[in-house]
C-alpha positions as semicolon CSV with decimal commas, in nm:
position;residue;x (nm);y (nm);z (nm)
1;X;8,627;-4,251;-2,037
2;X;8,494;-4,036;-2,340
3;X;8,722;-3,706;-2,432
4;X;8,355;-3,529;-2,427
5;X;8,201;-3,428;-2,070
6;X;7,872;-3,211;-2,033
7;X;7,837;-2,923;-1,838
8;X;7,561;-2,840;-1,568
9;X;7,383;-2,549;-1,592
10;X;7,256;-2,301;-1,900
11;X;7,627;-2,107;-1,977
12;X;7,833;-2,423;-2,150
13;X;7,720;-2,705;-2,357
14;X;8,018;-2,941;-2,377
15;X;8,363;-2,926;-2,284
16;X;8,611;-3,159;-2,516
17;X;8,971;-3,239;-2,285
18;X;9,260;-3,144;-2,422
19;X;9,642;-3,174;-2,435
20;X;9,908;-2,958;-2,587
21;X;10,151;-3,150;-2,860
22;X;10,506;-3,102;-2,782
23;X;10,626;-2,825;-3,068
24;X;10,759;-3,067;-3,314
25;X;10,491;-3,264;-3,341
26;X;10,208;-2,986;-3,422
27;X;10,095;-2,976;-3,753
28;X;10,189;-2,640;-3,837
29;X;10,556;-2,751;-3,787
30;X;10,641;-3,049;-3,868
31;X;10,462;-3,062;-4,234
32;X;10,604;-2,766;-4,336
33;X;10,998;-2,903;-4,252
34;X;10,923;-3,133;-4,459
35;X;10,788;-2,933;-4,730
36;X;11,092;-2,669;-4,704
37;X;11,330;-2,994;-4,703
38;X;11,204;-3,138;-5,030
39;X;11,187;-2,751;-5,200
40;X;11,545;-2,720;-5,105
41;X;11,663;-3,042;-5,192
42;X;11,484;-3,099;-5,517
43;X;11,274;-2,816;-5,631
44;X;11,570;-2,599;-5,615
45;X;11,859;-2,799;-5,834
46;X;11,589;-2,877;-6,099
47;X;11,440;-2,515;-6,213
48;X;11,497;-2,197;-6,266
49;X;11,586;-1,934;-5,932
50;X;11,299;-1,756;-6,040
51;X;11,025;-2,027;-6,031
52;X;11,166;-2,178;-5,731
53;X;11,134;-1,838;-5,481
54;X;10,763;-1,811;-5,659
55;X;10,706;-2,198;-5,473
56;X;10,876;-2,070;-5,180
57;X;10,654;-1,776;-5,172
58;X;10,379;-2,033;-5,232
59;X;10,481;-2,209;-4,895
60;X;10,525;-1,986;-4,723
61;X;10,254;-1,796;-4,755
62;X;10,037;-2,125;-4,706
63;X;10,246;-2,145;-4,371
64;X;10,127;-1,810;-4,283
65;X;9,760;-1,872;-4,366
66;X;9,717;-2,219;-4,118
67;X;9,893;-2,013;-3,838
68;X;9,595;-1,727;-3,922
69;X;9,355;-2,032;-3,867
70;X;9,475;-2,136;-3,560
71;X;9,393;-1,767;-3,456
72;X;9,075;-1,732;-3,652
73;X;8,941;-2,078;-3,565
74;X;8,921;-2,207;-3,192
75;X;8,832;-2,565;-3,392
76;X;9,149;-2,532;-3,617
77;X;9,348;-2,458;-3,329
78;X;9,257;-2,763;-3,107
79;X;9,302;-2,998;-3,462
80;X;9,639;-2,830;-3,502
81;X;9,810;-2,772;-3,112
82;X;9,641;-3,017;-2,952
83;X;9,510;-3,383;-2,919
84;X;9,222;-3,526;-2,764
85;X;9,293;-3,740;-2,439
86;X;9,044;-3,976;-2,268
87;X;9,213;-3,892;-1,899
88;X;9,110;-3,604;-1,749
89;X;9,391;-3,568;-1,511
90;X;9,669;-3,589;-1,809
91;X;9,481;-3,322;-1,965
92;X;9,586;-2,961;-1,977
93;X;9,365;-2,734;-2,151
94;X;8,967;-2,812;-2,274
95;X;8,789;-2,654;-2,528
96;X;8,476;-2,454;-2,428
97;X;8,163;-2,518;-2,648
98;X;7,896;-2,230;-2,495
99;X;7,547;-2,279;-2,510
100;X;7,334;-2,052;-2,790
101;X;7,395;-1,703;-2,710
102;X;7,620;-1,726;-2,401
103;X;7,976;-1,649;-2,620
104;X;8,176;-1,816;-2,892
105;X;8,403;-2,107;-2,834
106;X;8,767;-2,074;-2,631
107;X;9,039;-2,305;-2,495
108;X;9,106;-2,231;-2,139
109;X;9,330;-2,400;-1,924
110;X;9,218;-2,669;-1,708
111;X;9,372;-2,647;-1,358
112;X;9,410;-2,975;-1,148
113;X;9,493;-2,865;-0,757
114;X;9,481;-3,090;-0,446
115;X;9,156;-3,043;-0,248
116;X;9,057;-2,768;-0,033
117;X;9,230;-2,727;0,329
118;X;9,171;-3,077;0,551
119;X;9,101;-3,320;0,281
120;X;9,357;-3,562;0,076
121;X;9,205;-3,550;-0,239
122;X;9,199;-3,335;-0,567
123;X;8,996;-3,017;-0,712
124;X;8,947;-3,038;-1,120
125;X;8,819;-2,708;-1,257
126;X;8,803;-2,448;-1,536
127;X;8,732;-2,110;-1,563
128;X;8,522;-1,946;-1,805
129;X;8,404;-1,622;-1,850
130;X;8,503;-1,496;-1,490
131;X;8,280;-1,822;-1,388
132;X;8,435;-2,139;-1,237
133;X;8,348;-2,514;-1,312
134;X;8,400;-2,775;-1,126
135;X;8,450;-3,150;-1,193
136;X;8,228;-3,388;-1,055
137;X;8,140;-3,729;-1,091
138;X;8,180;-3,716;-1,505
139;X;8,044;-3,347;-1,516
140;X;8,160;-3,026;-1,502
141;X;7,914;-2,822;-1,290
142;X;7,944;-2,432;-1,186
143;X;8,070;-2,347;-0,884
144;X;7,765;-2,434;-0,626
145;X;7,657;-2,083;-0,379
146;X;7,510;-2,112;-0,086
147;X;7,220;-2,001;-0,263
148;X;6,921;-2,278;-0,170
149;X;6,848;-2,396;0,135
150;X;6,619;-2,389;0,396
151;X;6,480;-2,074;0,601
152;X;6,564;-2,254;0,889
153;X;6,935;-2,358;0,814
154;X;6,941;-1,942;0,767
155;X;6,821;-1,825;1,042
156;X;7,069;-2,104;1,274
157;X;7,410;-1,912;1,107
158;X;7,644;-1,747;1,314
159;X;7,926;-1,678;1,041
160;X;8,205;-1,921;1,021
161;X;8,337;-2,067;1,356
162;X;8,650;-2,135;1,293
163;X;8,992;-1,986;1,073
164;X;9,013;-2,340;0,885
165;X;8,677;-2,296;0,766
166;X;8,736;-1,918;0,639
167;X;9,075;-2,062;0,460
168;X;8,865;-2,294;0,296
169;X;8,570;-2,080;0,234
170;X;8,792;-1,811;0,061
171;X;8,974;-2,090;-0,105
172;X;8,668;-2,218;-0,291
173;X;8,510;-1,885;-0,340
174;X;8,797;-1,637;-0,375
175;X;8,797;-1,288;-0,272
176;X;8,499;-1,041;-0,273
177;X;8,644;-0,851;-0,613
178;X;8,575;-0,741;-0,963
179;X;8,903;-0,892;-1,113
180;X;9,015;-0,868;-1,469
181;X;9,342;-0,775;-1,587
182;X;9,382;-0,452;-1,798
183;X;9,491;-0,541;-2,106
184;X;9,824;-0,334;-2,309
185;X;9,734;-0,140;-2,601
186;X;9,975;-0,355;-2,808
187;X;9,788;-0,681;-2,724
188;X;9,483;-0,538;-2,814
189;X;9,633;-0,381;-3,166
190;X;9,771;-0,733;-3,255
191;X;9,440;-0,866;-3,202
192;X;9,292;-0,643;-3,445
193;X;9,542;-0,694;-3,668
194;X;9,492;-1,045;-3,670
195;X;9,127;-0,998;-3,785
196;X;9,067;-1,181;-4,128
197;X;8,963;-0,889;-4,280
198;X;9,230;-0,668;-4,189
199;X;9,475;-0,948;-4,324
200;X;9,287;-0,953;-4,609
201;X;9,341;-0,556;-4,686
202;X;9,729;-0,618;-4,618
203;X;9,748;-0,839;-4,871
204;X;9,570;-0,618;-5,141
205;X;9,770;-0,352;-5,006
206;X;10,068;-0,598;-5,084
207;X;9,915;-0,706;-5,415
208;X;9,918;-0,291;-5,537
209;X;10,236;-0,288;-5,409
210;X;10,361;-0,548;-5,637
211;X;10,167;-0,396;-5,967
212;X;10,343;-0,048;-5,895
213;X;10,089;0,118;-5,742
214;X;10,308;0,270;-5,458
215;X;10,150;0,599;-5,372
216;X;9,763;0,478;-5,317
217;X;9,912;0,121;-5,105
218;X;10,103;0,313;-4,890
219;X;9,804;0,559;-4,822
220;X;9,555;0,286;-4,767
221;X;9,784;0,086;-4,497
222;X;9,861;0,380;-4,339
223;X;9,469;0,481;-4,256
224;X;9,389;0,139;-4,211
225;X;9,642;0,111;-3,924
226;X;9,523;0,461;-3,812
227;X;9,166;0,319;-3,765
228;X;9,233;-0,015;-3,629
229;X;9,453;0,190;-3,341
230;X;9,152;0,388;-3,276
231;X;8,955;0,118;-3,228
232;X;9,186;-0,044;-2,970
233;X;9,209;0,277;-2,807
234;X;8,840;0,298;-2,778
235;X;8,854;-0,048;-2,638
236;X;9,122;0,049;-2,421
237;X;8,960;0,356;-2,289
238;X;8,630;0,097;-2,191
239;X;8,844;-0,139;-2,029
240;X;8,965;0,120;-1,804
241;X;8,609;0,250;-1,710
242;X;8,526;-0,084;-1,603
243;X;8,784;-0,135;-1,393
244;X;8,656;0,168;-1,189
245;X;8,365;-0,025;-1,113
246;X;8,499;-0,229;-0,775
247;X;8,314;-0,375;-0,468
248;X;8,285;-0,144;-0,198
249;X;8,525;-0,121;0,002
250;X;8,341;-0,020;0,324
251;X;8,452;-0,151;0,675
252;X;8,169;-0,401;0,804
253;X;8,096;-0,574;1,143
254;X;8,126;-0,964;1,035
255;X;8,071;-1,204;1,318
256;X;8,360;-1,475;1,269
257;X;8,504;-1,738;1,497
258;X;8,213;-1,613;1,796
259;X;8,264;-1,259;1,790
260;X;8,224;-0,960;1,589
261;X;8,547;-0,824;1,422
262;X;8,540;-0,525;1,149
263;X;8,642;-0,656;0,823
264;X;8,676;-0,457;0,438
265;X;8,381;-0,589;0,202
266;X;8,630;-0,745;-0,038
267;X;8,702;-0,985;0,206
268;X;8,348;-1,130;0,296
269;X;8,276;-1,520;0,178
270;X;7,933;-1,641;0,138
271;X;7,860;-1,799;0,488
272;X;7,971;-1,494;0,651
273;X;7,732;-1,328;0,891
274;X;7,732;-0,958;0,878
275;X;7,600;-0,625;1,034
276;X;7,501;-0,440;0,748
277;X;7,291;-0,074;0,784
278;X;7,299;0,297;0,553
279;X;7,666;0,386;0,556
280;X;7,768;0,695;0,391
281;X;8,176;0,771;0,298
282;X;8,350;1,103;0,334
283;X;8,166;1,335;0,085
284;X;7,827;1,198;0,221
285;X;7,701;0,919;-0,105
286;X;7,556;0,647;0,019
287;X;7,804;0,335;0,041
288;X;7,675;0,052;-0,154
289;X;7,624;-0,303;-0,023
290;X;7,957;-0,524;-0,110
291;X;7,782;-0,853;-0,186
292;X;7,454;-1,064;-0,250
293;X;7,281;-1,057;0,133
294;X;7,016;-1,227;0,294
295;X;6,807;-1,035;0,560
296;X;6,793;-1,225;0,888
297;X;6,678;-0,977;1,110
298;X;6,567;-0,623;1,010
299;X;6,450;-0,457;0,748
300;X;6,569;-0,187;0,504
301;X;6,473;0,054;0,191
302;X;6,665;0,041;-0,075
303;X;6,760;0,219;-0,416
304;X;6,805;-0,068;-0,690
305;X;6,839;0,179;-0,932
306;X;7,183;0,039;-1,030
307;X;7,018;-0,298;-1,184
308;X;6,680;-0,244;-1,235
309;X;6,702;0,110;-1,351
310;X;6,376;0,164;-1,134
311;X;6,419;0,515;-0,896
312;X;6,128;0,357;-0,643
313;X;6,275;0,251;-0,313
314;X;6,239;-0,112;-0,280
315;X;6,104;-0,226;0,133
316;X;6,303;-0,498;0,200
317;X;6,271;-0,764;0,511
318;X;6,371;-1,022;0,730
319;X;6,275;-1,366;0,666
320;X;6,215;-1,467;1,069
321;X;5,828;-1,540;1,013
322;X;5,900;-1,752;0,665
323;X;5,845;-2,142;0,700
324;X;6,190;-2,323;0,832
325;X;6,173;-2,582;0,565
326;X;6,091;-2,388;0,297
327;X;6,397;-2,317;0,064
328;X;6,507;-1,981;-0,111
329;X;6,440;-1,911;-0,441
330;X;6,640;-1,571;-0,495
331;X;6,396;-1,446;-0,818
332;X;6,073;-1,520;-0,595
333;X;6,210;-1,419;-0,243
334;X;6,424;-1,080;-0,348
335;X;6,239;-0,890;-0,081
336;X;6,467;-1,052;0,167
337;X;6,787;-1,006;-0,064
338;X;6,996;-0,720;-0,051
339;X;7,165;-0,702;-0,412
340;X;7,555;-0,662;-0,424
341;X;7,554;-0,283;-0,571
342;X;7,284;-0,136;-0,436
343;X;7,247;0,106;-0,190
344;X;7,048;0,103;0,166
345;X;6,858;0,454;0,229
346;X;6,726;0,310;0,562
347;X;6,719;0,040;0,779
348;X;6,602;-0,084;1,127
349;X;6,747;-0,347;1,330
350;X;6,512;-0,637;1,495
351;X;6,668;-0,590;1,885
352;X;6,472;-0,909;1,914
353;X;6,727;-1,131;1,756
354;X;6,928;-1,394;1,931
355;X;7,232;-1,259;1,712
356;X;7,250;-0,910;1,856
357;X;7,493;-0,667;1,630
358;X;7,717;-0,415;1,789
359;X;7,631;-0,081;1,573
360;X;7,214;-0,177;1,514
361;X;7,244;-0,308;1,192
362;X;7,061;-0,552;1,014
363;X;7,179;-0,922;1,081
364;X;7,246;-1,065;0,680
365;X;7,419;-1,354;0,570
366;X;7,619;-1,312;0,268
367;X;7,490;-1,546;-0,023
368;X;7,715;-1,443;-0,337
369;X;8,014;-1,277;-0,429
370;X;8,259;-1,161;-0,649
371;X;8,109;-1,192;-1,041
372;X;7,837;-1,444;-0,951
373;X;7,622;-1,113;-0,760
374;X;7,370;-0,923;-0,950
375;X;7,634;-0,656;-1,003
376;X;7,878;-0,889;-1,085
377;X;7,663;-1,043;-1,380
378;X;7,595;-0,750;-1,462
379;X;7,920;-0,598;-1,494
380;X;8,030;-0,937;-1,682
381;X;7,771;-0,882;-1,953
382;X;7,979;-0,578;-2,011
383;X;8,305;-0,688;-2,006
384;X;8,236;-0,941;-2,243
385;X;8,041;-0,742;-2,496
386;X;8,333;-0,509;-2,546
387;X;8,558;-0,823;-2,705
388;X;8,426;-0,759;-3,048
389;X;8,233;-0,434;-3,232
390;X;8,170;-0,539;-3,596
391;X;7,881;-0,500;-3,838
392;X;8,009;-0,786;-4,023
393;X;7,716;-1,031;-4,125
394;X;7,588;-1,329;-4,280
395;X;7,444;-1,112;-4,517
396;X;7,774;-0,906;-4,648
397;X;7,926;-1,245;-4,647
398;X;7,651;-1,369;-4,876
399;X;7,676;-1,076;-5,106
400;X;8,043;-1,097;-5,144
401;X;8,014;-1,481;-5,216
402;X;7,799;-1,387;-5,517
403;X;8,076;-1,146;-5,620
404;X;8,347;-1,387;-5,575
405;X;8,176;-1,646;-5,825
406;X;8,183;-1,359;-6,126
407;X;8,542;-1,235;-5,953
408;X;8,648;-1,638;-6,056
409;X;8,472;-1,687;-6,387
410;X;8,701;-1,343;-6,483
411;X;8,990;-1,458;-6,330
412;X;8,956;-1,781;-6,498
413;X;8,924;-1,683;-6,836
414;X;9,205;-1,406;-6,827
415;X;9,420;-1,720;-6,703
416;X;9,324;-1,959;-7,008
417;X;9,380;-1,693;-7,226
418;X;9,709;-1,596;-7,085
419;X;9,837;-1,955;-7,068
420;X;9,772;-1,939;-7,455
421;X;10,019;-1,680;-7,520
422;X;10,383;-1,832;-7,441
423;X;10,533;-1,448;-7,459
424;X;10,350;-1,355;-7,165
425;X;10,489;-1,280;-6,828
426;X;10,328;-1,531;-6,543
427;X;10,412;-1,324;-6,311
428;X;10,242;-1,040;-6,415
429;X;9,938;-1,310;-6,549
430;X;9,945;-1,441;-6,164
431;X;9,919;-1,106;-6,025
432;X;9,648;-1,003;-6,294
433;X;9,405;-1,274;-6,205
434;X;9,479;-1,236;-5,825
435;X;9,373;-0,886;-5,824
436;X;9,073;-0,982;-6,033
437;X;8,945;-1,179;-5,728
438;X;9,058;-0,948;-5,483
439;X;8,892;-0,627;-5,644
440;X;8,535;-0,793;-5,520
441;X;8,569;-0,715;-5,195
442;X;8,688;-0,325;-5,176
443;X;8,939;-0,270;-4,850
444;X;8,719;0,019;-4,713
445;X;8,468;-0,214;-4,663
446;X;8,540;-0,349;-4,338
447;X;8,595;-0,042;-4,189
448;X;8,244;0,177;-4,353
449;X;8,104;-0,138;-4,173
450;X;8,260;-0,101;-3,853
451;X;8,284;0,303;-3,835
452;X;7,859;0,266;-3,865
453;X;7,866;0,044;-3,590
454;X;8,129;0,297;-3,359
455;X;7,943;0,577;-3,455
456;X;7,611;0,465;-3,342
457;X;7,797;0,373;-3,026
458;X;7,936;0,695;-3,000
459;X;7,548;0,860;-3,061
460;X;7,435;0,665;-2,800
461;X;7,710;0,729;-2,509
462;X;7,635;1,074;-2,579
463;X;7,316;1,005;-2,452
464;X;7,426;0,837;-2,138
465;X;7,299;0,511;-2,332
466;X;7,604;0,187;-2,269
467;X;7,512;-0,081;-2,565
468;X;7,601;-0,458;-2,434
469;X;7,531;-0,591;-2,777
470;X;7,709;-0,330;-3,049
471;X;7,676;-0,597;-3,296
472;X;7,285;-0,619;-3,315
473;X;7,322;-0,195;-3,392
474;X;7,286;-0,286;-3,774
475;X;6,961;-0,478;-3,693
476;X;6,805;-0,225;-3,613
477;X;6,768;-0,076;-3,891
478;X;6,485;-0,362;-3,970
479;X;6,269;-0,288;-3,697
480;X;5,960;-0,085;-3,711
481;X;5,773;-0,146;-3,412
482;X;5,932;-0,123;-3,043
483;X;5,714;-0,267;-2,726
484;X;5,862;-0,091;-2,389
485;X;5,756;-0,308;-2,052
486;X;6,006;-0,069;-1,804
487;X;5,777;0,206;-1,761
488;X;5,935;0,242;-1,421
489;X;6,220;0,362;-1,641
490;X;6,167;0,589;-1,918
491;X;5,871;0,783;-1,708
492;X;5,886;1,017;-1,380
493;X;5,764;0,832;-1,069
494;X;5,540;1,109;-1,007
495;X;5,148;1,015;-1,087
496;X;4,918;1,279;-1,135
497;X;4,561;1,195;-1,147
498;X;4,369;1,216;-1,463
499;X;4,046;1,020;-1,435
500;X;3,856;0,623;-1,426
501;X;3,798;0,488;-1,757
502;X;3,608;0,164;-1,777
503;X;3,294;0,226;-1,528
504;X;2,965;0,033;-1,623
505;X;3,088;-0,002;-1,981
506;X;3,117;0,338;-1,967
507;X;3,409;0,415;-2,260
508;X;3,411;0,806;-2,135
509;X;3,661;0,960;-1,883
510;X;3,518;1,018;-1,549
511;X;3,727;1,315;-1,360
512;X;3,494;1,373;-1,068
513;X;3,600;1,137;-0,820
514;X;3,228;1,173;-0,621
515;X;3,077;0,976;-0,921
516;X;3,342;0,667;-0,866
517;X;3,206;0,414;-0,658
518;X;3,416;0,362;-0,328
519;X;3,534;0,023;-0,398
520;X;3,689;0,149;-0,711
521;X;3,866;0,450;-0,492
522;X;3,988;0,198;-0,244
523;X;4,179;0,012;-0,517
524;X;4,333;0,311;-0,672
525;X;4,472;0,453;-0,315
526;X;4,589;0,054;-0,222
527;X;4,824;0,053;-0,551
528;X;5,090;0,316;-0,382
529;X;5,405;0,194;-0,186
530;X;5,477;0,469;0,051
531;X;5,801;0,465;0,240
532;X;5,946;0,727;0,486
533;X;6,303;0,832;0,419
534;X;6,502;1,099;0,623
535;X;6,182;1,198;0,736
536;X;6,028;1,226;0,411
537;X;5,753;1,042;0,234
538;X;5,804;0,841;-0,047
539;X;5,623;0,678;-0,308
């Protein structure tokens, strides 16, 4: 059995299996015992005090740097903590390799749990990204929804029949929730403070320290710990937004075990048969719909604002009519699907329906929940984006290469000629030549790079605009053309007439709607969607 398993789907590449090393045995321990042994035993009887704390400062500060890369690197870390097993179930952790664009690598725990209620066996699966993965036969594949079969198999579901199969159902699905624990300012800080770059200003700040330059170090760590806190805090604040964003909590009629019983959304499992109709709370908004739904029986108008940023009232119907064998395809068949987040304006029950619902709603089963609805993608895109804001590039890192090769050749040649003069201090030589190489990259840097990025970010909230991606804000600086396809979005829905272009190969605009030929006024009045709502008409 290979160490390596793929991973169905388009969110993770490859996972590699992994297993912690017992503390003493991790190379970022037991190397350096032996390093501190052999400068205690024999670097310090044979030389001076002096040079020996200069190798201890040596060591240690090489100590320092491979615990940084075990931060820094997810690839370090798993070459340093960990080892790479061939059996899956002595395996603790695996190390996530995403797919192109879909996050950076992580080691996440891998959980190993006996099966679900009524079976013997045993349930092997990660999380990643609030999405779970499940072993199977040699591959890891995402957690399957009830999300493709048949019209017919639809259209036979009562809800679950018994409370073993809603144990198990909530078992493999969880809870109907947006859950993600609110980080502590310090956690976030030390992240920040573990950045490369910020390390990097530390230790010039440390270097000035050391050539007497007291008053400007002290000044420089002091802002640059102001502005990292102000980042967290920003971060911080955006957590805490999200986490205001939570599945309705509305009491629906669910039809469990043979009857209908009122249940919160948050508890709802795909499977679940529900009553679901316009439901407005206490101050009169509209209550949105708790999870990913598939109409039954019924229809409904909805506003879909909340994902597609379109203010047009979406009809939405049953799929009794639809062929029995024919399987759902959620992107081709979303006129039947009720998105998790929306919100229904109208609706009218089908009193037709074997399944007949105690308050005339519409009869839906519930597909998706949790993270894996459109609101919970959504809302994941989001969380995610908000790990990182940084304007830091290939490009600056390319620049600052070239500087580094002059920043050596200097460095370099102030060391040959300092080695050539016996009355000259190495200490001060050493810390000469180190801020030679450390004077290419200025500390402000970092920040001028990220304070462009936050206050773009800043520009753009102000304008009710959320950015996903804050770290493509410095490409656009490069681009001169923009093509818009939602016109839905940035325009009114209100049309107003103007005129026909096109007639007869007639380039002029034709006002005067007697000259258009009726055919032509037939299309024009066919390509309007009009709706009733609370007694008004919509288009």
């Amino acid at each position: 059995m290979s160490w390596r398993f793929h991973v169905g789907g388009k969110v993770v590449d490859t996972v590699d299996i992994l297993r912690k090393k017992h503390w003493a045995w991790r190379f970022d321990v037991w190397p350096f015992s032996i390093l501190y042994a052999v400068w205690l035993t024999t670097v310090v009887p044979s030389i001076d005090f002096g040079d020996a704390a200069i190798v201890l400062g040596g060591l240690v500060a090489l100590h320092i740097l491979v615990w940084l890369f075990t931060a820094w690197s997810v690839d370090f870390k798993c070459f340093v903590q960990y080892s790479k097993i061939n059996d899956i179930h002595l395996a603790d952790a695996c190390k996530i390799t995403p797919a192109k664009f879909s996050g950076s690598k992580e080691v996440v725990p891998l959980h190993i749990r006996k099966q679900l209620s009524g079976s013997s066996g045993e349930e092997i699966y990660f999380d990643f990204r609030k999405q779970r993965f499940i072993y199977l036969n040699g591959i890891f594949w995402k957690l399957p929804y009830p999300t493709k079969e048949t019209f017919g198999n639809y259209l036979k579901s009562s809800g679950h029949g018994s409370e073993a199969k809603i144990v198990t159902a909530t078992e493999k699905w969880g809870r109907n929730i947006f859950e993600y624990p609110q980080p502590t300012f310090q956690k976030l800080m030390k992240e920040h403070c573990m950045e490369p770059f910020f390390v990097f200003q530390v230790f010039c700040v440390g270097l000035w320290c050391l050539d007497e330059y007291w008053y400007y170090s002290l000044f420089t760590l002091f802002m640059l710990f102001m502005f990292e806190s102000t980042m967290a805090k920003s971060r911080l604040k955006t957590l805490s937004e999200l986490r205001r964003v939570r599945v309705d909590s509305q009491t629906l009629t669910v039809h469990r075990c043979g009857k209908w019983v009122k249940l919160s959304g948050t508890d709802l499992v795909p499977g679940d048969v529900v009553s679901i109709g316009r439901s407005s709370g206490q101050n009169g908004e509209d209550k949105s719909v708790p999870a990913d739904m598939l109409i039954l029986a019924g229809n409904a108008i909805v506003n879909e604002a909340i994902l597609t940023g379109e203010s047009t009232p979406q009809w939405k119907a049953s799929i009794v009519g639809r062929g029995t064998e024919e399987k759902l395809s959620i992107k081709r068949d979303k006129n039947h699907v009720l998105f998790g987040g929306t919100k229904i304006l109208q609706h009218t029950p089908d009193k037709t329906f074997p399944l007949r619902t105690p308050d005339g709603g519409c009869v839906a089963v519930v597909l998706r929940t949790g993270f894996e609805t459109s609101q919970g993608k959504l809302m994941r895109t989001i969380l995610f984006s908000t790990e990182r804001v940084t304007a830091n590039s290939w490009e600056s890192g390319l620049f600052i290469l070239f500087l580094v090769v002059f920043a050596l050749i200097a460095a370099g040649y102030v060391l040959k000629k300092g080695l050539e003069d016996p009355t000259r201090s190495k200490y001060k030589l050493f810390l000469s030549c180190s801020l030679i190489i450390t004077s290419v990259i200025p500390p402000e840097l970092p920040m001028e790079l990220s304070i462009a990025v936050n206050t773009s970010l800043i520009a753009l909230a102000r304008r009710g605009i959320f950015c996903t991606e804050p770290f493509r804000i410095p490409f656009a600086g490069k681009v001169d053309i923009c093509c818009f396809d939602k016109t839905g979005t940035l325009t009114s829905d209100d049309m107003e007439f103007h005129g026909v272009v096109g007639l007869n190969g007639n380039k002029n605009l034709e006002s005067d709607m007697s000259k258009v030929p009726a055919l032509t006024l037939e299309i024009l009045a066919s390509c309007h969607a009009l709706v009733f709502v609370d007694n008004k008409l919509v288009c």
